[in-house]
C-alpha positions in Angstrom: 63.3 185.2 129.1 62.4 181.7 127.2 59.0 181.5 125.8 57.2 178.2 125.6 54.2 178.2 123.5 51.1 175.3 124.6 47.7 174.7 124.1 45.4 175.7 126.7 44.7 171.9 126.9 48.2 170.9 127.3 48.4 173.0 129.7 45.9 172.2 131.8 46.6 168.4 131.6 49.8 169.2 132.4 48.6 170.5 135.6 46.5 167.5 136.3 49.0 165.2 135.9 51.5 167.3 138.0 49.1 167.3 140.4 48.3 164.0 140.2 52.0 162.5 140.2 52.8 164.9 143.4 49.2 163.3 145.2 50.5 159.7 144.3 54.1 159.8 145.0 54.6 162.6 148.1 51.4 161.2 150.2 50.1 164.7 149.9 46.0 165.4 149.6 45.2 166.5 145.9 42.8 169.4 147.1 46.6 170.8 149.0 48.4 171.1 145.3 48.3 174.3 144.2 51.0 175.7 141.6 52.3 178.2 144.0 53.6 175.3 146.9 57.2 174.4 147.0 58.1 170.8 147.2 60.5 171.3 150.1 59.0 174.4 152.4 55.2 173.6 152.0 55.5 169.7 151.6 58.4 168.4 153.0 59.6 166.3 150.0 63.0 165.4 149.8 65.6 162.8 149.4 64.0 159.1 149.1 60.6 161.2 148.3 61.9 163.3 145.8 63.9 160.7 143.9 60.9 158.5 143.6 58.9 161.3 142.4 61.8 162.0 139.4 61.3 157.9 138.5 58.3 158.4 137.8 58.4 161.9 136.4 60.2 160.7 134.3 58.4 157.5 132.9 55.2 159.6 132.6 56.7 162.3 130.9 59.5 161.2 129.4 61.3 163.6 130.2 63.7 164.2 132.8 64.4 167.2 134.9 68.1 167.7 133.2 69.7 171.0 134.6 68.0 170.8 138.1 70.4 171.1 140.9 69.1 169.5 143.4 71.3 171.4 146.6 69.6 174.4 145.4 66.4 173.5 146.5 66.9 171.0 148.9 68.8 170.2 151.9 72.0 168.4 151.5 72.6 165.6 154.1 76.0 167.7 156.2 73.3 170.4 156.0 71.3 168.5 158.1 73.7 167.1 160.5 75.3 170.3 161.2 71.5 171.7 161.8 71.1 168.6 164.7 74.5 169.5 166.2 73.2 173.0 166.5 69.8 172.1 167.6 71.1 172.1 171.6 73.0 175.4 171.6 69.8 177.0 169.9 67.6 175.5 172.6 69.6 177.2 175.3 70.4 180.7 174.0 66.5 181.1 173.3 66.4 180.2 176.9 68.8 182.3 178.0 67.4 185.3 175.5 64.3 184.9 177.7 66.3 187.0 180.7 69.5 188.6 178.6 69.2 190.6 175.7 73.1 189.6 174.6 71.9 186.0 174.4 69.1 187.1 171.5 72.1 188.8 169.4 74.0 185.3 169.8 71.0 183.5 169.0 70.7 185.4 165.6 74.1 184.9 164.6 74.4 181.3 164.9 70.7 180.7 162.9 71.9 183.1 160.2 75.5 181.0 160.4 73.2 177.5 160.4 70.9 178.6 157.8 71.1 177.9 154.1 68.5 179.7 152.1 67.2 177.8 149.7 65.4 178.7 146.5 61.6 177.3 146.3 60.8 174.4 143.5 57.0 174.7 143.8 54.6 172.5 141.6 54.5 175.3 138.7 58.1 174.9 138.4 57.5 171.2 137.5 54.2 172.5 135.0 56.0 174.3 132.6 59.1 171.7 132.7 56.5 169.3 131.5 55.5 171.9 128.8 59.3 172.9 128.3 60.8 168.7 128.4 63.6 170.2 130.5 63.8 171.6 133.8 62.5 175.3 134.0 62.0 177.3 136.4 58.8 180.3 136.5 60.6 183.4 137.2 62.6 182.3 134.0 59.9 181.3 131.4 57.2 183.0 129.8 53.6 180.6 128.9 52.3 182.2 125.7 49.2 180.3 124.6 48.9 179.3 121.0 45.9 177.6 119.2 
């Protein structure tokens, strides 16, 4: 597990600013920002969104987010195309599961075939790869606080 050492002040101006940069560049309310919500899941940033979010990441910071992959966390355009042909065959087997309990089993197969689990970048992530000046993720990293 990497370590990065920071100042309790750092830190919490890192926050700020995350916070701040997230507000101004995904249209989302400050007071909804916590270091826990995922970019993609809780606020639906992606694509356009999230590339004009790294610009300015970047010239705030300067820093990039070198080592994110970006199909990890969000959805890749075919992912999304094959989700819309999909949509109409969902729509009636959750009909049909209504009345016929061999529809539901069908149902689950093609959501589980459709469904690419992503992993969460949430607004922590993004804290400590201020701290870190590279792209870090939580679970990996380890804040120790220094004076």
């Amino acid at each position: 597990m990497e370590k990065i050492g920071a100042k309790y002040s750092e830190v919490k101006n890192a926050i700020l600013e995350v916070k701040i940069l997230t507000a101004n560049c995904c249209g989302i309310k400050y007071s909804k920002i916590n270091l826990n919500k995922s970019f993609y899941q809780d606020f639906k940033v992606y694509e356009l969104d999230w590339d004009s979010f790294l610009e300015e990441y970047e010239k705030k910071f300067n820093s990039n987010l070198y080592g994110l992959k970006y199909g990890r966390f969000f959805p890749e355009v075919e992912d999304q195309i094959i989700n819309l042909k999909a949509t109409p065959r969902i729509i009636f087997y959750k009909l049909l599961s209504l009345f016929d309990k061999k529809y539901k089993l069908e149902l689950q197969k093609l959501n589980s075939r459709f469904k690419k689990d992503l992993g969460k970048l949430t607004v922590g992530d993004i804290v400590l790869s201020v701290l870190a000046k590279k792209f870090v993720e939580r679970k990996n990293v380890k804040l120790v606080l220094t004076k």
